[in-house]
N, C-alpha and C positions, 0 to 999 in steps of 0.2 A: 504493500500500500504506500509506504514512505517513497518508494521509485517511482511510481505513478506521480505520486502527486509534486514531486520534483521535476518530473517530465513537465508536468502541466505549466508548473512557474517559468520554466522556460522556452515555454513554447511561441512562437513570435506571434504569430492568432489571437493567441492568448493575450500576448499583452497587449496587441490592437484592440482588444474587448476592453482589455482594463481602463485603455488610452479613450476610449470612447464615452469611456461612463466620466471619465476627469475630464473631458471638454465639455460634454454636456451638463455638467453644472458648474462650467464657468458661467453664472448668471449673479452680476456683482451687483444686482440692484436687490436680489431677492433680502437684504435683513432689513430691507426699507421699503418694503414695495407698498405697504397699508398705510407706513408714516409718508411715503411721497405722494398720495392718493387721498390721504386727508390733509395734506398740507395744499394739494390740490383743490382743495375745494369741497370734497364728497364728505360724506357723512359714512356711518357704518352701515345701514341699509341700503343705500348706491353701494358701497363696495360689496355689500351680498349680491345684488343684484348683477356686479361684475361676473362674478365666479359663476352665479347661474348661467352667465350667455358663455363663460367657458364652458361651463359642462354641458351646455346643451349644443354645442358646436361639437363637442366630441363627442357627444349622445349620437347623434347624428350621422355622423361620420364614421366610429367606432368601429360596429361590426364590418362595412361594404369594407374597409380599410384593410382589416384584417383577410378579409376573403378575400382582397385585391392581391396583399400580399404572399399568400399561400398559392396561388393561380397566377401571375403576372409577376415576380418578381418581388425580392424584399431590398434590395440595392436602389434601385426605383424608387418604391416609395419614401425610403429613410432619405432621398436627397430631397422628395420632396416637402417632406416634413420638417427639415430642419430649413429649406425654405420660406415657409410658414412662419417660423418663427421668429426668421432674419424679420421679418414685415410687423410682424407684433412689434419687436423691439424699435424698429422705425418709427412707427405709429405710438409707442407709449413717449418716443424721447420729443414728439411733433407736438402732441395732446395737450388741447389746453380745455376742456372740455368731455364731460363724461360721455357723449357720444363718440369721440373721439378715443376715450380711452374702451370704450363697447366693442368698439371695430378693433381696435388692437387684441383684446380679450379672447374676440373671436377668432382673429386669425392664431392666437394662442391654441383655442383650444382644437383647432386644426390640425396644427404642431401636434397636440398632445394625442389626437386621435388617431394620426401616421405613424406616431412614433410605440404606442403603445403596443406592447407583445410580439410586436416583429422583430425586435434585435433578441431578444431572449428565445426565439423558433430561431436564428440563425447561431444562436450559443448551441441549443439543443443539437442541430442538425450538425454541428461541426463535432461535439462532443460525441456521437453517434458514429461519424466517421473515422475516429481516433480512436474510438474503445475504450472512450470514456464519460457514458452517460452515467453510472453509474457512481462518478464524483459530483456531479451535476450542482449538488448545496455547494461543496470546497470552490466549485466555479464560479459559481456566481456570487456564493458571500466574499469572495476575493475581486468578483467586478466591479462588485456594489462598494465593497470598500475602497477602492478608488475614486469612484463619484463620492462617496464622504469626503478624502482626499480632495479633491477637484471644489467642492464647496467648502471646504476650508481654509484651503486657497485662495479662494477668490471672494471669501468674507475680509482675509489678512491683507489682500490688495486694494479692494473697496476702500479700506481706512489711506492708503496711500493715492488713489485717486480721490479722496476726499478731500484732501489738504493740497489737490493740483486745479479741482475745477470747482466751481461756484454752483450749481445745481448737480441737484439727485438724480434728475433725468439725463447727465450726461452716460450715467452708467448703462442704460439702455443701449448707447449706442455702442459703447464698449466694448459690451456684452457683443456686437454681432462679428468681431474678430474672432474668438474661439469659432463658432457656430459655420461660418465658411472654411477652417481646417477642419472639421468635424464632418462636412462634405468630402472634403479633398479622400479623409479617411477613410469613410462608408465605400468610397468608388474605388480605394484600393485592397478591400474584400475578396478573397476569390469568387467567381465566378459558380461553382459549385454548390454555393448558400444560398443562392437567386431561388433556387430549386423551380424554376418558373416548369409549367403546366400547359400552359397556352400564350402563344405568342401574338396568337390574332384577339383583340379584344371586340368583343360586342356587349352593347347596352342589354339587348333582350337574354344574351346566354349568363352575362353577369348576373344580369336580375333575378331568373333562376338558380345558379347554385347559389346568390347569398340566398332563397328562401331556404335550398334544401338543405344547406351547411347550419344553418341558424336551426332548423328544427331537432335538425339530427343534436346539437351540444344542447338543445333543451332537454329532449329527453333521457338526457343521461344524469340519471338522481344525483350519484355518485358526486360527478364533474358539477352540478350545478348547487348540493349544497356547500360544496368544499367552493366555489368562489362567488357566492353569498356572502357566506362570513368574511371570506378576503374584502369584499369589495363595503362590506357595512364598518370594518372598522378602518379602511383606507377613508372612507368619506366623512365617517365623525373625524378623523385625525386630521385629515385635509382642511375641514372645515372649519377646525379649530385651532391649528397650529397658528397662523402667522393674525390671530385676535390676541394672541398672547405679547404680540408688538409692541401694540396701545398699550397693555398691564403693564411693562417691562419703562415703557418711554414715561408713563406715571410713576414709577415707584425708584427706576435707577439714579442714583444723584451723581455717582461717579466722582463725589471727592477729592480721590485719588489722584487723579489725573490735572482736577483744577488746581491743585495745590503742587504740582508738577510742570505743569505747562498752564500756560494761560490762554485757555479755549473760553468759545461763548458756548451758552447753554445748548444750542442744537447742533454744534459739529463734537460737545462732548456724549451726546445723546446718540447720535450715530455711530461714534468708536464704542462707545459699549455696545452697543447690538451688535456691530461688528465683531468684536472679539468674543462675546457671549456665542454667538452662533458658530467661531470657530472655531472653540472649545468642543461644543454642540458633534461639530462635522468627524473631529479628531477621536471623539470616544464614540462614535455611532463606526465609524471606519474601523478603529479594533476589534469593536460589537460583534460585526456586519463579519469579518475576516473570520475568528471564531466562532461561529456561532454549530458551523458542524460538528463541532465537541459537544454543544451541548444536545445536540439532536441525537446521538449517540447513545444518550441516556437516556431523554426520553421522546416518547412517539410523536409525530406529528400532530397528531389528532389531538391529544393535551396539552400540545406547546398553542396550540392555534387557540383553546378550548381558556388554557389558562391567561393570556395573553388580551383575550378580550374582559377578563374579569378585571385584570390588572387596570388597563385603561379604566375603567368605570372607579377605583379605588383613588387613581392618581389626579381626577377628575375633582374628586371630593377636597384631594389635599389642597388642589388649587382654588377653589374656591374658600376654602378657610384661610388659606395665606393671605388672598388679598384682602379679604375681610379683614384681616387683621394686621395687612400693610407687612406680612413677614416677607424682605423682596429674596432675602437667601431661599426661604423655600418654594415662591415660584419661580426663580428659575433653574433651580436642582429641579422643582416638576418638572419645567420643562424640556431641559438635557433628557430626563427620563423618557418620557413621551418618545424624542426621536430618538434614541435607545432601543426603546422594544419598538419600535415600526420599523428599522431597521433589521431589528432579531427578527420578527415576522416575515419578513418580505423573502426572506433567502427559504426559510422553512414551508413559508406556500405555493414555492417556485419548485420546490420539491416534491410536493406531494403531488400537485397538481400532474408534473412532468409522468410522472408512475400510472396517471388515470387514460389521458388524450391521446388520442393517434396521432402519429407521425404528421398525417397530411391536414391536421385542421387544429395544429399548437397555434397559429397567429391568430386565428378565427376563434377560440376558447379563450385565449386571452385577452383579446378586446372584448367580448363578452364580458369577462370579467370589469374591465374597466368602464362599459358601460353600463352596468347595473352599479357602480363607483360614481359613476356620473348623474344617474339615478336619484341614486340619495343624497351627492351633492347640492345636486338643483334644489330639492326643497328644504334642506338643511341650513345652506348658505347665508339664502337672507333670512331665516328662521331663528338661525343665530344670532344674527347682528340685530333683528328686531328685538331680540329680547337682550340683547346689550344696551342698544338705543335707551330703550322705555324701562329697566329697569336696573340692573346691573349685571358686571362681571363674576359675581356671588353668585348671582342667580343665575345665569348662564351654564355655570359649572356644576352646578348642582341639577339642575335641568338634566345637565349631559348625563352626570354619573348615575343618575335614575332610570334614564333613557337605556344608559349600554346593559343596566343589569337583568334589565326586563328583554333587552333584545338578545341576551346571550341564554336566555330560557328558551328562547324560541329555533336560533341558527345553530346548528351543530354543524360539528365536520364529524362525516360516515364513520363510526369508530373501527370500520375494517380498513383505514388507512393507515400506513406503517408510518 
């Protein structure tokens, strides 16, 4: 096993996979993007309503994306997806207005809906080749730890392009130099990953197999209670992670730093988020790298099972921190939070991988991401409505109520290993 998985660290595919996930979260605006958006002008309810027109662009898009890419190519579409998001990032640095910022949104969640499950069906299909599906979690909690890497990095630069340009929205544009070598990358993939099916495209044959592809991953119990649960605790986490912005930009004072250097109150407000979150990126990267040791002991089905309870616990502590102004422990919650979405993410990547056929991994995985998108939409401004009109106490207390009653209901199949 030790030779294997030393093969793998050295494999140059491999670290193109790795190299993939560290550019795509070169995204240096993300520890700012709620505080550049109310500073913009929006309120927390327009910013719910953002996310909504994200995920319903990727609602949208999701599954046809996925069947495009299982049939037509996945080279293809990842160029055009990370196209997509060159134009979001145009449009948020352009935006001086929330329709403006809508349209940027959307062509995000374009991005997100291209990019969804197709590069993790090209990890699968290479590992398959190699004779090593079978390491598949050491694979991916190793590519995923990169992209922690890659967003740690680029939270540590953030602070250095903060102290070179004058607005927040320069980061935007920043951002779209990683994103065209991220192209350059995807096109020097082998040609074997493509795994393309049909070369000639038509409207009418498309529009058939996405009916019949979609029907067929419905009826498989198995496959669809195992990315229910993925996809209901990705959307309360999604929905709630970057609300913790606002708690953090109220409660950090950052002392340290005024009495160090002499910053004004909002460029010391952004170095902490910054380095908060790079902290954040660096123990979710170890997590993320690790985490097939802990899979080892125990099953999937309990790490997924226990994992959702956790959330709903860690939920509660955030809400009595801020009730109580304690900033040390929301943002140890929040290190936590991306912590286990991290730990989860490589262990559902797992199990799922053991359930789906060869020929329809891109198409089960946007599945998954759009029943994510799902509970996004109504979650989003659901959340921030009740941020708005009452508090961030109540919010979190709402949540942790929410996840313990919905982990009564979504199981993962207990005949998964």
């Amino acid at each position: 096993m030790k030779e294997t998985y030393d093969l793998i660290k050295k494999d140059r595919q491999i670290w193109k996979f790795c190299a993939y996930g560290f550019l795509r979260d070169l995204k240096f605006f993300e520890p700012f993007l709620i505080i550049f958006l109310m500073q913009s002008g929006l309120n927390l309810f327009q910013i719910g309503l953002l996310y909504s027109i994200r995920e319903t662009m990727s609602f949208i898009f999701e599954v046809p994306s996925g069947i495009f890419a299982d049939n037509y190519g996945k080279k293809r579409e990842l160029t055009w997806c990370f196209s997509f998001y060159i134009m979001s990032f145009i449009l948020f640095f352009f935006g001086i207005n929330f329709w403006m910022f809508a349209l940027a949104m959307a062509f995000f969640g374009l991005g997100e809906a291209f990019r969804s499950g197709t590069h993790k069906a090209m990890i699968y299909s290479y590992l398959e080749q190699k004779g090593w599906f079978g390491q598949k979690n050491f694979v991916y909690g190793r590519t995923r730890s990169f992209s922690m890497i890659g967003s740690a990095v680029s939270s540590l630069l953030s602070i250095v392009f903060l102290f070179r340009i004058e607005a927040l929205k320069t980061l935007f544009l920043i951002s779209v130099i990683p994103y065209i070598a991220e192209i350059t990358l995807i096109l020097s993939y082998p040609d074997s990953l493509d795994e393309i099916k049909r070369t000639k495209f038509s409207v009418r044959e498309f529009f058939t197999i996405s009916v019949s592809e979609f029907k067929r991953v419905m009826k498989d119990s198995a496959i669809m209670k195992t990315i229910t649960s993925s996809s209901v605790f990705d959307a309360i986490f999604g929905s709630i992670k970057d609300y913790i912005q606002p708690i953090m930009a109220g409660l950090l004072t950052a002392y340290a730093f005024k009495s160090v250097i002499d910053l004004d109150e909002k460029m010391t407000l952004n170095i902490s988020l910054a380095l908060v979150y790079t902290a954040i990126y660096i123990i979710s990267a170890v997590a993320s790298r690790n985490v097939y040791r802990l899979n080892k002991k125990r099953t999937s089905s309990l790490l997924m099972k226990s994992t959702m309870i956790i959330l709903g616990v860690t939920c509660f502590i955030i809400a009595a921190s801020v009730k109580l102004d304690l900033v040390i422990m929301v943002v140890i919650s929040f290190f936590f939070l991306f912590v286990l979405k991290n730990l989860r993410r490589p262990i559902f990547v797992d199990v799922i991988g053991d359930l789906m056929q060869k020929d329809q991994r891109a198409t089960v995985l946007s599945v998954e991401n759009q029943m994510t998108g799902i509970f996004t939409i109504v979650l989003a401004p659901l959340f921030g409505y009740i941020a708005d009109n009452f508090s961030f106490s109540v919010l979190f207390v709402f949540i942790g109520v929410s996840v313990f009653l919905i982990s009564l209901f979504v199981k993962v199949p207990e005949t998964v290993k």
